[in-house]
C-alpha positions as CSV (number, residue, x, y, z in Angstrom):
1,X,48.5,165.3,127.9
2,X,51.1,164.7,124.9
3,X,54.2,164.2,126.0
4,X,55.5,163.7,123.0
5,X,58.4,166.2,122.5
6,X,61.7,164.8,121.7
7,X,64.2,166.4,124.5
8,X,67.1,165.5,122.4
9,X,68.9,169.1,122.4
10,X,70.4,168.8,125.6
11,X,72.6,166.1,124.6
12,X,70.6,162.5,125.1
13,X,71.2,161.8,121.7
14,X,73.1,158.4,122.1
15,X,71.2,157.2,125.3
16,X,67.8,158.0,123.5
17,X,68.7,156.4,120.3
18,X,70.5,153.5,122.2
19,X,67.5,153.0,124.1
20,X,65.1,152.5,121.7
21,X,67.1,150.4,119.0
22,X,67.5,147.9,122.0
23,X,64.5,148.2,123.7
24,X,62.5,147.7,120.5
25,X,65.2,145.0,118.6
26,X,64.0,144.6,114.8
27,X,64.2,141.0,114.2
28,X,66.1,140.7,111.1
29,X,65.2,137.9,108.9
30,X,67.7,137.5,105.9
31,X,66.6,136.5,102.7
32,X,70.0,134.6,102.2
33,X,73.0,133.9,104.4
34,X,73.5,135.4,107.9
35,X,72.6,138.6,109.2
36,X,75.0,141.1,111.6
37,X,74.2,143.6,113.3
38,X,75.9,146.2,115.8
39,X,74.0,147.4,118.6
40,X,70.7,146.7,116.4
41,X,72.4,148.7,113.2
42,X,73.5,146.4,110.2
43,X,77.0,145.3,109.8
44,X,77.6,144.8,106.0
45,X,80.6,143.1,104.5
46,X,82.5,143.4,101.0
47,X,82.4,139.3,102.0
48,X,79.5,137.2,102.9
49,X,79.7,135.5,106.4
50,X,80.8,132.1,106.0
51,X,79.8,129.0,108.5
52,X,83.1,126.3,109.1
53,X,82.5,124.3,112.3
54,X,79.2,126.1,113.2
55,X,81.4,129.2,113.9
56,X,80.7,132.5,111.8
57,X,83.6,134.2,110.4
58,X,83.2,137.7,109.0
59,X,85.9,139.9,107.4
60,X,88.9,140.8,110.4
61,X,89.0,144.8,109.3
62,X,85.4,145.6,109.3
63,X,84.8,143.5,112.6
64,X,87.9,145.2,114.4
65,X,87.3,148.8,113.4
66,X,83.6,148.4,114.3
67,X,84.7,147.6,117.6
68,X,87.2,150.4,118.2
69,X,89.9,148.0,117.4
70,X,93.3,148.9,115.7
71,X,94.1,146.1,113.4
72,X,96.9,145.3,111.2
73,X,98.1,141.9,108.9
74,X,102.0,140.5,109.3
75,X,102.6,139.2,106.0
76,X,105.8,137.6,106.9
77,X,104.5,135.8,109.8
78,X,100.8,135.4,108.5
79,X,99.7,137.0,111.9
80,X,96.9,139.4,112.4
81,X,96.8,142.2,115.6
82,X,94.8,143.8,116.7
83,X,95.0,146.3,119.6
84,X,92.5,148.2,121.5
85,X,94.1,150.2,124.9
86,X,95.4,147.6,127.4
87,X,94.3,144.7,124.6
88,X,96.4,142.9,122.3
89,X,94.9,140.2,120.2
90,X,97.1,138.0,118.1
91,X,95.6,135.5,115.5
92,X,97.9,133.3,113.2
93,X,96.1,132.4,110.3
94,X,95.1,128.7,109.8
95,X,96.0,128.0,113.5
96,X,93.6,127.6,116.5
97,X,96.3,129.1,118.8
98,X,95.9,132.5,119.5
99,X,97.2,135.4,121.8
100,X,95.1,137.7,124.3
101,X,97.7,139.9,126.0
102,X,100.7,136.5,125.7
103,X,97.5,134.3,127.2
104,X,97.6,131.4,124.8
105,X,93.9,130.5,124.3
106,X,92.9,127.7,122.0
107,X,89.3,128.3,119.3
108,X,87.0,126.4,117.9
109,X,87.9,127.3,114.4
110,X,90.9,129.5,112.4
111,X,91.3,132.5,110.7
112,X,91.5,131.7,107.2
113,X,91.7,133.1,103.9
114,X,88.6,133.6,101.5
115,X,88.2,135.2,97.9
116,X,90.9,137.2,99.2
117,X,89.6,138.5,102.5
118,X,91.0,137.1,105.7
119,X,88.4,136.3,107.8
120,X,88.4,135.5,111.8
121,X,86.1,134.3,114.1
122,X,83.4,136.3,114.8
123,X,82.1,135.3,118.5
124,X,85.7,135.0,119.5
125,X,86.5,138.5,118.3
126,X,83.5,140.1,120.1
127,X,83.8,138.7,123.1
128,X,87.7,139.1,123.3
129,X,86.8,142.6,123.2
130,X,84.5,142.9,125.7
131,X,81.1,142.6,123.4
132,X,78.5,140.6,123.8
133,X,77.2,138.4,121.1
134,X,73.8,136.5,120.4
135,X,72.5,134.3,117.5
136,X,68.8,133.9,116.3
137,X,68.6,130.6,114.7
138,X,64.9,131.5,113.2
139,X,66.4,134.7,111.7
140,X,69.5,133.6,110.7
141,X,71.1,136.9,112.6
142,X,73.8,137.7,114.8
143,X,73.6,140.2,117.5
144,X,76.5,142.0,118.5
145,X,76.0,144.0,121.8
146,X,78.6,146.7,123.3
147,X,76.4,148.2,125.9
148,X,73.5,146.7,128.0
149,X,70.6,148.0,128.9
150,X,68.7,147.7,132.1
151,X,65.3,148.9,132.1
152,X,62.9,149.3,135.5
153,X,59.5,150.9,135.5
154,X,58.0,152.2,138.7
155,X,54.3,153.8,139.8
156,X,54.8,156.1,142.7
157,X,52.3,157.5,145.1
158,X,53.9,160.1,147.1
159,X,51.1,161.4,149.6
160,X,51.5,157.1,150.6
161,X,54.8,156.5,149.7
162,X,54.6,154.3,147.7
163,X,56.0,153.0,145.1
164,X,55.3,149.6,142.5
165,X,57.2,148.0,140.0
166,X,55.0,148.1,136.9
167,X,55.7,146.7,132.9
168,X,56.9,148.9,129.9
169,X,52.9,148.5,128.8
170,X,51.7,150.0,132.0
171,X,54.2,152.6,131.8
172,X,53.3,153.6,128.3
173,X,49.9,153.5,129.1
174,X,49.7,155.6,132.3
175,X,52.2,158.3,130.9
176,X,49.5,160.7,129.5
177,X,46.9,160.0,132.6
178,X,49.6,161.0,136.2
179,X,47.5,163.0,138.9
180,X,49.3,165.0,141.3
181,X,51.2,162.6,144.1
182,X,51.6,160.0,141.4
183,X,54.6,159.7,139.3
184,X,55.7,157.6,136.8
185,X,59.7,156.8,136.6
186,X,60.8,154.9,133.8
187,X,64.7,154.7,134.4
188,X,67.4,152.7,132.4
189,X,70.7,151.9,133.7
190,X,73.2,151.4,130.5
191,X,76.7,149.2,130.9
192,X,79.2,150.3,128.3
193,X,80.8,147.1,127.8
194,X,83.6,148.1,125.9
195,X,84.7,151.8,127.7
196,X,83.6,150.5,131.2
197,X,81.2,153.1,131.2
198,X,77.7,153.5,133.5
199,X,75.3,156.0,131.9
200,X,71.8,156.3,133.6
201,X,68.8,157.9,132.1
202,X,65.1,158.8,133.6
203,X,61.9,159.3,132.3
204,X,60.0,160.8,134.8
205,X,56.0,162.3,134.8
206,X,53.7,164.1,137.6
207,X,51.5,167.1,137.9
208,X,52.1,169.7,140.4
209,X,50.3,173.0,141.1
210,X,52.7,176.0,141.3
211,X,51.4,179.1,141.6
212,X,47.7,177.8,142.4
213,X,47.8,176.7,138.8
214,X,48.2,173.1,138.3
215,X,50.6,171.7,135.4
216,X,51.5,168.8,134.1
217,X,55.4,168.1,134.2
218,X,58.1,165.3,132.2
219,X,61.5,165.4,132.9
220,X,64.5,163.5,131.3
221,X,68.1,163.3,133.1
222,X,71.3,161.9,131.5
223,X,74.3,160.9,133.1
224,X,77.5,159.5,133.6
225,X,77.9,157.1,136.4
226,X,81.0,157.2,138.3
227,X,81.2,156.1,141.7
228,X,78.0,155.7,141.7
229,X,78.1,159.3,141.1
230,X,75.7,160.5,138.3
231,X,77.3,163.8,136.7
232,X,75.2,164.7,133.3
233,X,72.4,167.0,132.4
234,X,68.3,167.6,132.7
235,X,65.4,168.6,130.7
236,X,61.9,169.7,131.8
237,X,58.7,170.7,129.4
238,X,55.6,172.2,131.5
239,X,51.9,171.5,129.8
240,X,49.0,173.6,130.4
241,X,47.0,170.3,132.0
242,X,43.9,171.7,130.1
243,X,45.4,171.8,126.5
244,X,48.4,170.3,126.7
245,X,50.5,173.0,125.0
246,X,53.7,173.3,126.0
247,X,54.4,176.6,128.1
248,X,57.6,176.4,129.4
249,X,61.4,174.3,128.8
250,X,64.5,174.1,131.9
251,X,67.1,172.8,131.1
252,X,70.7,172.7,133.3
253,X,73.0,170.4,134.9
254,X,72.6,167.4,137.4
255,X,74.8,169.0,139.8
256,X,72.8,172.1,140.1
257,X,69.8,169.9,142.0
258,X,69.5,167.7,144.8
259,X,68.0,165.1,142.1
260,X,65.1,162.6,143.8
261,X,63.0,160.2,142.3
262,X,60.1,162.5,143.8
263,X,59.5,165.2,141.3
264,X,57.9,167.2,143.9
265,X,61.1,168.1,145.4
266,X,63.6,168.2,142.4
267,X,61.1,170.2,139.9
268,X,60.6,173.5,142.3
269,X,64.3,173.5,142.8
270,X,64.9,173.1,139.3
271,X,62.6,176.0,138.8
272,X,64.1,178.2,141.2
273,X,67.6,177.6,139.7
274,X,65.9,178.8,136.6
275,X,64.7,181.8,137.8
276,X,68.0,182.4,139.2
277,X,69.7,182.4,136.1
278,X,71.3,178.8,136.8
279,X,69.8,176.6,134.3
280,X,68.6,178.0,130.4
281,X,71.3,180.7,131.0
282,X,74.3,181.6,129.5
283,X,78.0,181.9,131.6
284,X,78.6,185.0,133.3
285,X,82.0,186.9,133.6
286,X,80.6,188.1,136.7
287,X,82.9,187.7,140.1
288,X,81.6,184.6,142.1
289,X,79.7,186.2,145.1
290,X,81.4,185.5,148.7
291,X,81.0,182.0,150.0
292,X,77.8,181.9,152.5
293,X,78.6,181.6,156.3
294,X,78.7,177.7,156.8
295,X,75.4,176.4,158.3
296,X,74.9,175.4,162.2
297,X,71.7,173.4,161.0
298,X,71.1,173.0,165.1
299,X,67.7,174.8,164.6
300,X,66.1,171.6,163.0
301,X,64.0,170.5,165.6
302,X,65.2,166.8,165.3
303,X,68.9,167.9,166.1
304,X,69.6,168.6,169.3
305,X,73.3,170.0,168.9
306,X,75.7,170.3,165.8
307,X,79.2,170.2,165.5
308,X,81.5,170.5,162.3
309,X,86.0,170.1,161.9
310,X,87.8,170.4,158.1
311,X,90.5,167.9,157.9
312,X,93.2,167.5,155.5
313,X,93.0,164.0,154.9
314,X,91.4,162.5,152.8
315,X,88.3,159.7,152.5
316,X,88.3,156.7,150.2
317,X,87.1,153.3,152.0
318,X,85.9,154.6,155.7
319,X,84.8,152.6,158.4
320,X,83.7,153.6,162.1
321,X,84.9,151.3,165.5
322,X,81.4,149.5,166.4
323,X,81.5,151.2,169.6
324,X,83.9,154.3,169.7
325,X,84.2,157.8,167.8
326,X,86.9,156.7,165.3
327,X,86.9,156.6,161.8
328,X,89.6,154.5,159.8
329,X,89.9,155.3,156.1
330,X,92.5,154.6,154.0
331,X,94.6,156.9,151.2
332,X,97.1,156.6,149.3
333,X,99.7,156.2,152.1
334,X,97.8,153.8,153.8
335,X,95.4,153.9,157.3
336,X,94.6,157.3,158.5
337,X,92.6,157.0,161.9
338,X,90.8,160.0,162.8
339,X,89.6,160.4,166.7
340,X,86.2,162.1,166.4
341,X,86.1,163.3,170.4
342,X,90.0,165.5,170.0
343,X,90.0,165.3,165.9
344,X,93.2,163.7,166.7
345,X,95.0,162.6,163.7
346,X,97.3,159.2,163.0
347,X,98.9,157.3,160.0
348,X,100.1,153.8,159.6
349,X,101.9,153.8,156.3
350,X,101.3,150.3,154.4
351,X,104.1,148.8,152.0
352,X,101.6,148.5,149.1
353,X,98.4,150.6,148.0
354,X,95.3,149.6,149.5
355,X,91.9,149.9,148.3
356,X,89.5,147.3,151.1
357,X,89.3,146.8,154.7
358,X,87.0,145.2,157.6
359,X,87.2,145.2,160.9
360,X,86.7,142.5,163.2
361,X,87.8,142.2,167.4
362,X,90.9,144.7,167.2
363,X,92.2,143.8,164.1
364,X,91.9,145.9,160.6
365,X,91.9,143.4,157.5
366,X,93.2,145.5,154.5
367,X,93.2,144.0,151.1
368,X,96.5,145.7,148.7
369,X,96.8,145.4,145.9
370,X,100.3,144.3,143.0
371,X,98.9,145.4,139.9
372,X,95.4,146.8,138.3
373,X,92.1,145.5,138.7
374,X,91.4,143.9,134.8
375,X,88.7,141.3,133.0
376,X,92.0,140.0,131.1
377,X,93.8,139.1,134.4
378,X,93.5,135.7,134.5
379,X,94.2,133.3,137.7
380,X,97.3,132.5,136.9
381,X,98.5,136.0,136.6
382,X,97.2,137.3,139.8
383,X,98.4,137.7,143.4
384,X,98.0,140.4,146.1
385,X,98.5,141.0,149.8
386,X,96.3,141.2,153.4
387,X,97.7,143.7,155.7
388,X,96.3,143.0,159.3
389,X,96.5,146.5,161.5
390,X,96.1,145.9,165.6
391,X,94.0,148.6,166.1
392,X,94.8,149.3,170.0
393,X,98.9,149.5,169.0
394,X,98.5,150.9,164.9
395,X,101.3,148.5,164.0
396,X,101.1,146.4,161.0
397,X,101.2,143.1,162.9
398,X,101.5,140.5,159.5
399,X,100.8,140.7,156.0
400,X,100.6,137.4,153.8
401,X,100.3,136.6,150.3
402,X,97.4,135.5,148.5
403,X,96.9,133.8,145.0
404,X,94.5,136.4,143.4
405,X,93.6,139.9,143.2
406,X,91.7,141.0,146.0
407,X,88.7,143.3,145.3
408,X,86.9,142.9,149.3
409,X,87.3,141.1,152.2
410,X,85.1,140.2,155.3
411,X,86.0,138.8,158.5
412,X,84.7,136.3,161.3
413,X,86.0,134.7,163.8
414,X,88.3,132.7,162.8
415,X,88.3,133.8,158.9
416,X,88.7,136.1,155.9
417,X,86.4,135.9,152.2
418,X,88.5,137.5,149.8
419,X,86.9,137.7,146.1
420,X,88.9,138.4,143.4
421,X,88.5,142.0,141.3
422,X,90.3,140.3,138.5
423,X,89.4,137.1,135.7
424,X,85.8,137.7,135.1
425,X,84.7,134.2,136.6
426,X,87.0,134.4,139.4
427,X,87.4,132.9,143.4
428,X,86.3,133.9,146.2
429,X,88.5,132.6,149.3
430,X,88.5,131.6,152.4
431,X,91.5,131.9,154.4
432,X,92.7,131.3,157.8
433,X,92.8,134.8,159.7
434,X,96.0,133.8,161.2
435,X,98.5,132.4,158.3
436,X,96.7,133.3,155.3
437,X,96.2,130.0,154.1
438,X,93.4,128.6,152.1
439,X,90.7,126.7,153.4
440,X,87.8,126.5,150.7
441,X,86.2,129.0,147.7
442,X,84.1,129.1,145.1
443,X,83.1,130.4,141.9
444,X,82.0,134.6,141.4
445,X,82.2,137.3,139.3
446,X,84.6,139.6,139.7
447,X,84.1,142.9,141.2
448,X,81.6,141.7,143.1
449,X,80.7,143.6,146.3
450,X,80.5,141.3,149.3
451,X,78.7,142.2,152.9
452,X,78.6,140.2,155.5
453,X,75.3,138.7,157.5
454,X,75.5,140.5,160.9
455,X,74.4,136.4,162.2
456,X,77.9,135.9,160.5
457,X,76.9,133.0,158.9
458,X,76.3,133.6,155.1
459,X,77.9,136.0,152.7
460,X,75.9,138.8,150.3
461,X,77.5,139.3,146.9
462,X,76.2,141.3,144.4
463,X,77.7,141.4,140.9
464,X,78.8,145.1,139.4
465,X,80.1,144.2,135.7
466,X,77.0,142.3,134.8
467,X,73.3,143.1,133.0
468,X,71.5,143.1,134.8
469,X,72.9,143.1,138.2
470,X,72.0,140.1,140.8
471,X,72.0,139.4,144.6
472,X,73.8,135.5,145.9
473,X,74.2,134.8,149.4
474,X,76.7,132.1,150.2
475,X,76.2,130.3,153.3
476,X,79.1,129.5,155.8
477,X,80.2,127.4,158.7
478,X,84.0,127.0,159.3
479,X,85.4,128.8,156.6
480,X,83.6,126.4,154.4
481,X,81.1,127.8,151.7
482,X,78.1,124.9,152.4
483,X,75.2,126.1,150.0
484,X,74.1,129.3,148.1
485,X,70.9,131.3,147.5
486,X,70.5,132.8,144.0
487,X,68.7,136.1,143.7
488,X,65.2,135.2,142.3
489,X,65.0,137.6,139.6
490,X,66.7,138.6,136.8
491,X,66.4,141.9,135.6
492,X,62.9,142.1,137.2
493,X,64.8,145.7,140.0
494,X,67.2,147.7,138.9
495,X,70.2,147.6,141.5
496,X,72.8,150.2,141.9
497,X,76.5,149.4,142.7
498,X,76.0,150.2,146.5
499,X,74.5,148.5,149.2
500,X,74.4,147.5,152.7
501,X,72.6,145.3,155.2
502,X,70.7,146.7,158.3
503,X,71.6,146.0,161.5
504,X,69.4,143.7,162.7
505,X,70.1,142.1,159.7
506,X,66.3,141.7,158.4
507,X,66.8,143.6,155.6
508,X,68.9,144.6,152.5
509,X,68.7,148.3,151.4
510,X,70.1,148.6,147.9
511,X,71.3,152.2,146.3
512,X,68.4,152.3,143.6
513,X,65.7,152.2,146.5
514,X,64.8,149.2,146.8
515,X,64.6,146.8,149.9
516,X,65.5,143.2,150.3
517,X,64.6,140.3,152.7
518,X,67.5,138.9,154.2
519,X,66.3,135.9,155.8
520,X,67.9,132.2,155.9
521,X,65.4,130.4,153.9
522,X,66.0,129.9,150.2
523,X,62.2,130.7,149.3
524,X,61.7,134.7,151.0
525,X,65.8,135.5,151.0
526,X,66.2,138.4,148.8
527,X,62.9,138.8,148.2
528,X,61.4,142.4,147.7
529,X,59.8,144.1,150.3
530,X,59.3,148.0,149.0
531,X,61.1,150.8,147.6
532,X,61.9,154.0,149.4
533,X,61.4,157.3,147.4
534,X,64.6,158.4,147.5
535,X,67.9,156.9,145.7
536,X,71.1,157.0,148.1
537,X,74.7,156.4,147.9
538,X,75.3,155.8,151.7
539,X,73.5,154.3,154.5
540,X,73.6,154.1,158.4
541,X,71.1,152.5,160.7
542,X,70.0,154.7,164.1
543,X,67.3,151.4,165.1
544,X,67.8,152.5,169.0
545,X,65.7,155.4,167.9
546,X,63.3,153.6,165.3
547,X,65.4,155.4,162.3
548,X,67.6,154.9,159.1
549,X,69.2,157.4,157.4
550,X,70.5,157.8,153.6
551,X,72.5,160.1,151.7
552,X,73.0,161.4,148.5
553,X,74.6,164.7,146.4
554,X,74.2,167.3,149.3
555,X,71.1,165.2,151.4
556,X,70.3,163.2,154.1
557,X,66.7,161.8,154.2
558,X,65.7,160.5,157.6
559,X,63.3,157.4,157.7
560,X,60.8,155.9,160.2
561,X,62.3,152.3,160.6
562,X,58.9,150.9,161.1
563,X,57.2,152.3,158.6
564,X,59.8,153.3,155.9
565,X,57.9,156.8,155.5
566,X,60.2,159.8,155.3
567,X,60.3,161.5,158.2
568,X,62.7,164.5,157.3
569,X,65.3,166.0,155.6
570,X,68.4,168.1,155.6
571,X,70.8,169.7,152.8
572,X,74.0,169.8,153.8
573,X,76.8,172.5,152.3
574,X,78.9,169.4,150.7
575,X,79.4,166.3,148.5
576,X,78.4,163.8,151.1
577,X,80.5,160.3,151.0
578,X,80.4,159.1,154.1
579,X,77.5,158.5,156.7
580,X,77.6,156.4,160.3
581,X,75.5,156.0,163.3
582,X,76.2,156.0,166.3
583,X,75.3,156.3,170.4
584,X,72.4,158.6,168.8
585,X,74.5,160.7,166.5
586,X,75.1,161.0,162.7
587,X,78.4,161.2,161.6
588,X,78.6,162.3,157.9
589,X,81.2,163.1,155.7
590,X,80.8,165.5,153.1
591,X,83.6,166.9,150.4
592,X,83.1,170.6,150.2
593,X,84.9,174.3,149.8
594,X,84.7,176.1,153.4
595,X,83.9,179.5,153.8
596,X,86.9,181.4,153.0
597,X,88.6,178.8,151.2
598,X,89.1,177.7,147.5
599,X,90.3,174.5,147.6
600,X,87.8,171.5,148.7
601,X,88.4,169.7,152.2
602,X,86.6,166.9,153.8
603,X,84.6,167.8,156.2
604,X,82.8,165.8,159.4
605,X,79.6,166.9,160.7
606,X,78.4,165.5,164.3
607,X,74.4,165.8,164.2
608,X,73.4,165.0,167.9
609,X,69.9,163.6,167.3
């Protein structure tokens, strides 16, 4: 079949474009001088880039504006600035000393003046503003990046479940020939370096027989990701499988489907939206129909009772005691602890906002934070707070300073790892659980998400800012870091910017799918095992009763633990955030409107399985 249609209508312009300038770089060879280029379209310059110190310098205005950059020239103090939101560059001409936000930062070369044209440091410049910048010595060309692209190709057998990393060539040249339960995903995960921006975008192929006619079906889906939320738009094109004319186009929004890697489920949904006027139609200025009666759900035969209470309170970071029906999440007040057997309610107000927490014994460890999370907040600038809750007496026994800006923090024993959300190459700490102070770190990125081992005796980090993304575990023994394990590929699975370890602690279950080894030895840790069919954005592990379960949008998916087959699935009314195990019940927390009600409430569900 073709496939060949460009779905560019429904607004995948830039990824699509994107996409393919950096999937398919031109390798620019200049005939004389060197060669720049802008996410793989050619910079030109009224002034020719000049080499001094084997640094390029290019003309400041062009470089500046091309990077979103405000830029203006002091003639009295022979300064140039340039400003871009929170960023404020400052380069004095014919010095080495510059300015990044009053950072005083010295370069390899100066901003100098040439045939009239002041010209700065190109590297420095891109980088200082967040690009990132390559040179090809053969061709005598500079690339200047301001996203990143991370592609991942996968083969899918859904009557087996499952699936198989494969290369772009295998991808290409299985796109015309998918049978029905195979599907080919080609996904690509795209960092907007500059705007701090996730956009995700899937190419996605199968044939499915609807109506006892069998058709071959490609979808593309755009989005935003936020949260690890994606919010954007779809396209579908049906083929007659015989002669590959197209016979029908859907298009709509991401949040009108339960969206799964398995086309199976997400194309007759899409289809019925369709036929329900949802997507390919226009508004209407008809009333809203009443809200349905909420559901009870306890006719699923693998849920033996259900129970549901709205609260008012509201669900950021959430964790559940180990062994008792209480939730503690925190908001913008600080702890709210939420009794699950009365739905009792209490608060413990914090002197600072707080954004992290673990809980180890009877103590809540709460990271809070004295300024904003940035790449430009260097060490010296940073500092924050642990606030440690007793969580028999909810009184805020200490809080202590620390010297950076903390992004996590995990407990032990005897001692909390603290990595920094601020500095790009930042710290993370180890500190003494009772006085704060330090006792060792080392090197990470920041905004790294940390879990710890259940053995408690290495650290998982996975970085979020970086393309692609990568697993480390750092081992541990007495607050000391002693060795780490790097993750053994690089760029070889996509990752997604959630994940959690189960409890047994064999295994790592990344957002994107895919599953991990976690073992102590350097040569299998982190290693893949398989990857489920569905994406998630939260996790909880049932293994008393063989299970695992994972959310996303509006469903849970229940899995066989042994076997990592789907076993079943349920569609919630809500948003879910939140899922937990425990004492054989799910606990999940969805963000929904209530019959009866126009204004969204969090919501906890009790499945008794």
């Amino acid at each position: 079949m073709p496939k060949t249609k460009n779905l560019i209508s429904i607004g995948l312009v830039f990824l699509l474009i994107v996409s393919s300038t950096l999937l398919t770089f031109p390798r620019l060879t200049a005939a004389s001088g060197i060669t720049v280029s802008l996410n793989g379209e050619p910079l030109t310059f009224d002034q020719g880039v000049i080499i001094k110190d084997g640094r390029a310098l290019v003309p400041m205005r062009k470089i500046f504006e091309a990077l979103d950059a405000t830029v203006h020239y002091d003639s009295e103090t022979k300064v140039v600035i340039a400003e871009r939101n929170d960023l404020l560059i400052e380069l004095p001409i014919g010095s080495k000393h510059v300015k990044v936000n009053d950072r005083d930062i010295e370069i390899d070369v100066a901003s100098q003046v040439v045939n009239g044209r002041t010209l700065v440091p190109l590297r420095f410049i891109s980088e200082s503003l967040g690009a990132d910048v390559h040179y090809d010595s053969q061709a005598r060309h500079i690339f200047i990046m301001t996203v990143a692209i991370e592609p991942s190709f996968f083969y899918m057998d859904t009557s087996a479940n499952i699936s198989e990393h494969i290369d772009y060539e295998q991808f290409e040249a299985q796109f015309s020939n998918t049978h029905t339960d195979q599907e080919l995903v080609g996904m690509y995960l795209i960092e907007d370096l500059i705007g701090h921006k996730n956009y995700v975008e899937t190419h996605q192929t199968t044939s499915l027989e609807l109506d006892g006619e069998l058709y071959d079906f490609y979808m593309i889906t755009f989005s935003e990701l936020d949260n690890n939320k994606a919010t954007g738009e779809f396209a579908i094109e049906v083929y007659d499988i015989d002669t590959g004319e197209t016979v029908d186009e859907i298009y709509g929004q991401m949040s009108d489907i339960a969206f799964d890697q398995n086309l199976k489920f997400t194309i007759p949904e899409a289809l019925e939206i369709a036929g329900q006027g949802g997507a390919n139609s226009e508004p209407s200025d008809e009333p809203a129909e009443e809200a349905e009666p909420e559901k009870t759900y306890s006719d699923e035969d693998w849920i033996t009772s259900y129970d549901s209470f709205i609260t008012d309170e509201t669900f950021r970071e959430t964790l559940l005691h180990p062994t008792e029906p209480i939730l503690y999440t925190l908001d913008d007040n600080g702890l709210v602890v939420i009794d699950l057997t009365d739905q009792s309610v209490e608060h413990v107000t914090l002197p600072l906002p707080a954004e992290r927490m673990d809980l180890y014994d009877d103590k809540l460890y709460i990271t809070m934070l004295t300024g904003e999370h940035s790449p430009y907040r260097w060490e010296e600038d940073q500092s924050g707070e642990i606030a440690v809750v007793n969580i028999n007496t909810l009184n805020l026994s200490k809080r202590f300073e620390i010297d950076i800006d903390p992004y996590g923090v995990v407990a032990d024993e005897n001692y909390l790892y603290v990595q920094s959300g601020s500095g790009q190459w930042t710290d993370i700490q180890s500190l003494d659980k009772d006085t704060g102070a330090l006792i060792d770190s080392t090197m990470i990125r920041e905004r790294s998400i940390n879990v710890m081992h259940p053995d408690m005796n290495r650290i998982y980090t996975m970085t979020t800012d970086s393309s692609p993304k990568e697993y480390k575990s750092y081992h541990i023994k007495d607050g000391q870091f002693t060795d780490e394990t790097r993750w053994p590929y690089h760029g070889g699975y996509t990752l997604a910017n959630y994940y959690d370890i189960s409890s047994d602690g064999k295994y790592i279950f990344n957002g994107s799918g895919g599953v991990f080894h976690a073992t102590q030895n350097s040569d299998t840790d982190m290693t893949h095992v398989t990857s489920l069919s569905t994406t998630f954005t939260s996790i909880a592990f049932g293994l008393e009763q063989n299970k695992f379960f994972t959310a996303k949008d509006q469903t849970v998916t229940v899995y066989d633990y042994s076997t990592f087959t789907k076993e079943n699935e349920l569609t919630l009314n809500g948003d879910i955030r939140h899922l937990f195990y425990q004492d054989q019940t799910l606990y999940v927390v969805t963000y929904e409107t209530p019959s009866g009600s126009n204004l969204p409430k969090f919501v906890v569900h009790e499945l008794e399985l």
